[in-house]
PyMOL commands that place a pseudoatom at each C-alpha (Angstrom):
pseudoatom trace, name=CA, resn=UNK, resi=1, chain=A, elem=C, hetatm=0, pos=[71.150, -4.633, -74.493]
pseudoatom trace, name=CA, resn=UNK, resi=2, chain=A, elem=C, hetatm=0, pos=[73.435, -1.796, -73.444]
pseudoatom trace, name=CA, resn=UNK, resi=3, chain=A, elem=C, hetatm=0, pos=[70.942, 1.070, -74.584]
pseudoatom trace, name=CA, resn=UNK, resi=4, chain=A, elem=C, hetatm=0, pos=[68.549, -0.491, -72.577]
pseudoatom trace, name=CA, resn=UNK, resi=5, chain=A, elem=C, hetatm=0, pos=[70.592, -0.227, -68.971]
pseudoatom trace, name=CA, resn=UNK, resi=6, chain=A, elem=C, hetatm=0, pos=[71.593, 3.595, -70.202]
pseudoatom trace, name=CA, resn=UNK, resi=7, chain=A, elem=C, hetatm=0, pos=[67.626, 4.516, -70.254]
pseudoatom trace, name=CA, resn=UNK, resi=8, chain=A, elem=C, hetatm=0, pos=[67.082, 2.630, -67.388]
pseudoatom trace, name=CA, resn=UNK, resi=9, chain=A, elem=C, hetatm=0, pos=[69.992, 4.333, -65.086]
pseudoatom trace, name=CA, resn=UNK, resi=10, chain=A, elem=C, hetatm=0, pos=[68.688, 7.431, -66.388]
pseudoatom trace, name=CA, resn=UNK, resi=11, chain=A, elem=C, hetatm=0, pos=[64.760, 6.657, -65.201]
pseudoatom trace, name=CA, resn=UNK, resi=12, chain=A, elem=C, hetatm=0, pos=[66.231, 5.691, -62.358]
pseudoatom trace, name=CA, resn=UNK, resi=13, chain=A, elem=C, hetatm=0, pos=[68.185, 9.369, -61.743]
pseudoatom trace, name=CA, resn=UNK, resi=14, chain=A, elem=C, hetatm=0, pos=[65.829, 11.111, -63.019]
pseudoatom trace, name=CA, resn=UNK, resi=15, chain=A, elem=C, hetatm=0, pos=[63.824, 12.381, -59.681]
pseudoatom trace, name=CA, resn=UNK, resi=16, chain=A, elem=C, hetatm=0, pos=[61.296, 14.416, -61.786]
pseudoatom trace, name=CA, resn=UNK, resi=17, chain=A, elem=C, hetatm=0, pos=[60.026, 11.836, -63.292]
pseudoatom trace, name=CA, resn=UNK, resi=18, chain=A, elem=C, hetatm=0, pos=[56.961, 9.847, -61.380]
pseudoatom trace, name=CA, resn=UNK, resi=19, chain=A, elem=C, hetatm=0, pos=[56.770, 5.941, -61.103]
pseudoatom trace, name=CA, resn=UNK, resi=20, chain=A, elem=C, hetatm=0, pos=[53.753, 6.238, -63.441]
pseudoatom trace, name=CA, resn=UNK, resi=21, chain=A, elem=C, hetatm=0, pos=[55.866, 7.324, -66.221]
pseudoatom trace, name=CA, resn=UNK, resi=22, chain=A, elem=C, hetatm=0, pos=[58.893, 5.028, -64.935]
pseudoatom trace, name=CA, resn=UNK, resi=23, chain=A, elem=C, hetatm=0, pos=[56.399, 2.003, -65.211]
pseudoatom trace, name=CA, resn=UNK, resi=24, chain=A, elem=C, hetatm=0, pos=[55.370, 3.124, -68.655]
pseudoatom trace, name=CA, resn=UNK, resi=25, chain=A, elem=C, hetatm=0, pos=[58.809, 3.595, -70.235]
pseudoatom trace, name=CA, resn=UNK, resi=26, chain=A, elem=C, hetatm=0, pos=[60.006, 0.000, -68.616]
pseudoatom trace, name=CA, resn=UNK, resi=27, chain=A, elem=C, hetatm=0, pos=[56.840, -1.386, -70.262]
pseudoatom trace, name=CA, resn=UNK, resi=28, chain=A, elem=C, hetatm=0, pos=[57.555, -0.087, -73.653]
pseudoatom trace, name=CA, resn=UNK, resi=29, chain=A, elem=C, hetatm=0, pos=[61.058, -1.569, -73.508]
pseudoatom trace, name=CA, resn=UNK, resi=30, chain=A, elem=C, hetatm=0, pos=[60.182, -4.824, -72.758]
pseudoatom trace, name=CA, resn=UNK, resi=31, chain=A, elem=C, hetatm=0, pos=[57.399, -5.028, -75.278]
pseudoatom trace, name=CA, resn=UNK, resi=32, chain=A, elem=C, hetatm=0, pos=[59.104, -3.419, -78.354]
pseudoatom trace, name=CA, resn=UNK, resi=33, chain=A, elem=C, hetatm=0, pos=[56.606, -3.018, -81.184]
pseudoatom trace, name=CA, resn=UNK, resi=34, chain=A, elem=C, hetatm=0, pos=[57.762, -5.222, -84.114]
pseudoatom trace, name=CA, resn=UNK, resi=35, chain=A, elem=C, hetatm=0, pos=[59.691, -4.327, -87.324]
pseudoatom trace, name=CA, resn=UNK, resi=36, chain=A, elem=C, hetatm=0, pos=[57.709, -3.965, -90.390]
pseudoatom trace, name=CA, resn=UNK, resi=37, chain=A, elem=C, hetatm=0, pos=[58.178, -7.180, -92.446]
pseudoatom trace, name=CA, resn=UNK, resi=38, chain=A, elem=C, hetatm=0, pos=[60.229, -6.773, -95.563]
pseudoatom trace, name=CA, resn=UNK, resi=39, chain=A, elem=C, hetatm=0, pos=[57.970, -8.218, -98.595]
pseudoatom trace, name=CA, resn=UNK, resi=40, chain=A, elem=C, hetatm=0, pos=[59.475, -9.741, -101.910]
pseudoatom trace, name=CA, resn=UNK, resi=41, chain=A, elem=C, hetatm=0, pos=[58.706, -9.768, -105.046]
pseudoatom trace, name=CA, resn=UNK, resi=42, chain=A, elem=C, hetatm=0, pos=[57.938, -13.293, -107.189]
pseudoatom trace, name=CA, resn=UNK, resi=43, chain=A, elem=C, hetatm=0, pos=[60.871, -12.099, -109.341]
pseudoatom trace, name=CA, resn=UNK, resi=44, chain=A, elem=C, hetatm=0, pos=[62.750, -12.024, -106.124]
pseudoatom trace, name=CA, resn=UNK, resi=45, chain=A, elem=C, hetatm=0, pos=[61.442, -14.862, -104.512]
pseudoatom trace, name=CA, resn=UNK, resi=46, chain=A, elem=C, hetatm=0, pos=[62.418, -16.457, -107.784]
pseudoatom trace, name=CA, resn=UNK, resi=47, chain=A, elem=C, hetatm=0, pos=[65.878, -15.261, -107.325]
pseudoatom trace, name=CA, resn=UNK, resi=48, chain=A, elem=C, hetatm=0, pos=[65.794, -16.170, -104.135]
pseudoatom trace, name=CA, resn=UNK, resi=49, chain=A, elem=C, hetatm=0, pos=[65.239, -20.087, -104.618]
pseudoatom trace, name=CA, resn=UNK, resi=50, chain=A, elem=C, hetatm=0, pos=[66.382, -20.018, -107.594]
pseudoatom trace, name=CA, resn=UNK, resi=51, chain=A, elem=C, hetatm=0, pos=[63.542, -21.021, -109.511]
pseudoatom trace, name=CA, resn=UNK, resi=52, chain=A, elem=C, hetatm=0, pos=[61.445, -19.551, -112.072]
pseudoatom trace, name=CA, resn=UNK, resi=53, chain=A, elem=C, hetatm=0, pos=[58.838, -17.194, -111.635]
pseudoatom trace, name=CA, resn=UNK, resi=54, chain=A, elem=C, hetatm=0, pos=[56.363, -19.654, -113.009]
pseudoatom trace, name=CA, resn=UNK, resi=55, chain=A, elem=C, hetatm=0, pos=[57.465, -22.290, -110.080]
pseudoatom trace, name=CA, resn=UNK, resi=56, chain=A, elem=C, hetatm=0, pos=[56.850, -19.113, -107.659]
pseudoatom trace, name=CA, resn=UNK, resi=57, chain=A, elem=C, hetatm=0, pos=[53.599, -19.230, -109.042]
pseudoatom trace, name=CA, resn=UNK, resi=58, chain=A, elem=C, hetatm=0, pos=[53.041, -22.799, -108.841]
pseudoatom trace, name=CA, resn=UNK, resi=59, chain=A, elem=C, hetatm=0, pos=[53.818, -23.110, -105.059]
pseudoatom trace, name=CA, resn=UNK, resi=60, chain=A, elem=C, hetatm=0, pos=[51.645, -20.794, -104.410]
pseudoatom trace, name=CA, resn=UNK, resi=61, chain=A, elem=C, hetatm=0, pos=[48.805, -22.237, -106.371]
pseudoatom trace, name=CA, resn=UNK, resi=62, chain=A, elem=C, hetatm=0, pos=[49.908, -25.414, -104.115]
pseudoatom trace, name=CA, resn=UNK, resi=63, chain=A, elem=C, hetatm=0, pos=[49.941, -23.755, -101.105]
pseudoatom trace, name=CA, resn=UNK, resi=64, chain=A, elem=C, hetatm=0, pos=[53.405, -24.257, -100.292]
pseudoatom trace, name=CA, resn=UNK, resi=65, chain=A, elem=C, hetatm=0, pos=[54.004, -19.691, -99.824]
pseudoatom trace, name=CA, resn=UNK, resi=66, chain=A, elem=C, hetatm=0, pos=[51.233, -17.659, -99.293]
pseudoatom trace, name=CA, resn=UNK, resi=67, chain=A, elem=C, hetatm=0, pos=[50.852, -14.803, -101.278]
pseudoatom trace, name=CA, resn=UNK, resi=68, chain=A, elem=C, hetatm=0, pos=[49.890, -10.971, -100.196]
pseudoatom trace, name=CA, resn=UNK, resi=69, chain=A, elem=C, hetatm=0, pos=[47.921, -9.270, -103.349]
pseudoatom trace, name=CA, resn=UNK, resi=70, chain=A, elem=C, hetatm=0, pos=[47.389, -6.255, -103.257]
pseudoatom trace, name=CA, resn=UNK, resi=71, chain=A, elem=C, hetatm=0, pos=[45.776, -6.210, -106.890]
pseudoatom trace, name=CA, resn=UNK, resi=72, chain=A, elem=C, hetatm=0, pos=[45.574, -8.616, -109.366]
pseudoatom trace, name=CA, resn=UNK, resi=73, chain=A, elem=C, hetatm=0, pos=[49.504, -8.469, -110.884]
pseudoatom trace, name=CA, resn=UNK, resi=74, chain=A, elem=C, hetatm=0, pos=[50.910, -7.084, -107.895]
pseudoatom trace, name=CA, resn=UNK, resi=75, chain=A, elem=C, hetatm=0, pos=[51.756, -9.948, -105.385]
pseudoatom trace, name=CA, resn=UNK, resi=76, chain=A, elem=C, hetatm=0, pos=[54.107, -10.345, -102.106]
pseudoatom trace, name=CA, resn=UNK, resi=77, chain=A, elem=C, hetatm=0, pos=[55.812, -12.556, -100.038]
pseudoatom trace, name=CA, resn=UNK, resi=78, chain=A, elem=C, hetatm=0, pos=[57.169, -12.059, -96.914]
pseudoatom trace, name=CA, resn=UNK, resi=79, chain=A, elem=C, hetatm=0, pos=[60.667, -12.614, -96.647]
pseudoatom trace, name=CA, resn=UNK, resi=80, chain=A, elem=C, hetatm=0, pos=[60.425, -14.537, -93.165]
pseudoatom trace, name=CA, resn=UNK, resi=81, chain=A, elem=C, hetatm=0, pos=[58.369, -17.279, -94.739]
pseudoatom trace, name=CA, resn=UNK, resi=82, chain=A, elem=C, hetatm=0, pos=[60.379, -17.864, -98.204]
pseudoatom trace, name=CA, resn=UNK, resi=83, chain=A, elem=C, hetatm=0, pos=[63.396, -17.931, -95.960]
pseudoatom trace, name=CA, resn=UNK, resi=84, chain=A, elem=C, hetatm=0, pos=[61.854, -20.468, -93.486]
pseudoatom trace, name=CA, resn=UNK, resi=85, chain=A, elem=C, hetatm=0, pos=[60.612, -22.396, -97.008]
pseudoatom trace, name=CA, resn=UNK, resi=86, chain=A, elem=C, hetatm=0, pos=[64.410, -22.413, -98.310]
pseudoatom trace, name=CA, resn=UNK, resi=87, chain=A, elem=C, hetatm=0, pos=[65.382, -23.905, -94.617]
pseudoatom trace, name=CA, resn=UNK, resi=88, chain=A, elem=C, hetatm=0, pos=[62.978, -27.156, -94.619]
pseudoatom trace, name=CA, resn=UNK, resi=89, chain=A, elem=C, hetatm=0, pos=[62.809, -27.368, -98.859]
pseudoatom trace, name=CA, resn=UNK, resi=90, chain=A, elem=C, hetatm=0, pos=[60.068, -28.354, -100.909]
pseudoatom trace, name=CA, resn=UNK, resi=91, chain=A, elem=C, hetatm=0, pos=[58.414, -31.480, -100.059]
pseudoatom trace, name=CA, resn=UNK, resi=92, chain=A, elem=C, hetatm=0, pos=[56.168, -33.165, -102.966]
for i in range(1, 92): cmd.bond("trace and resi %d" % i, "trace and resi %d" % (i + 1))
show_as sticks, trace
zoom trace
């Protein structure tokens, strides 16, 4: 990544700075925290596959997506897995 050789020729000019905070800056780029996962709707994971909401449902009760609740109606799916899901299809 070009950002990444920008900080790191600036660490490396930087003569204030002390290896201790060198090493910690170098750690934190190479161990990026990850990006919040994007969560869908059933009415978009519906879209999505186009199915209906009910069939949405129904893999779930079959254990085909997981579900997130975070009350009763309101349920989530991450977009990651109904992605992956699209790529290898439903097997019955």
């Amino acid at each position: 990544m070009q950002s990444e050789a920008i900080i790191k020729a600036a660490i490396d000019s930087d003569q204030s700075m002390t290896s201790e905070q060198r090493e910690r800056i170098l750690a934190a780029l190479e161990d990026p925290k990850p990006a919040t996962e994007k969560m869908l709707t059933r009415k978009q994971v519906a879209a999505l596959l186009g199915v209906h909401v009910e069939t949405v449902k129904r893999y779930t009760r079959n254990k085909l997506l997981h579900a997130v609740k975070f009350t009763a109606r309101a349920v989530r799916y991450s977009e990651a897995e109904v992605l992956n899901f699209m790529r290898k299809g439903v097997t019955v």
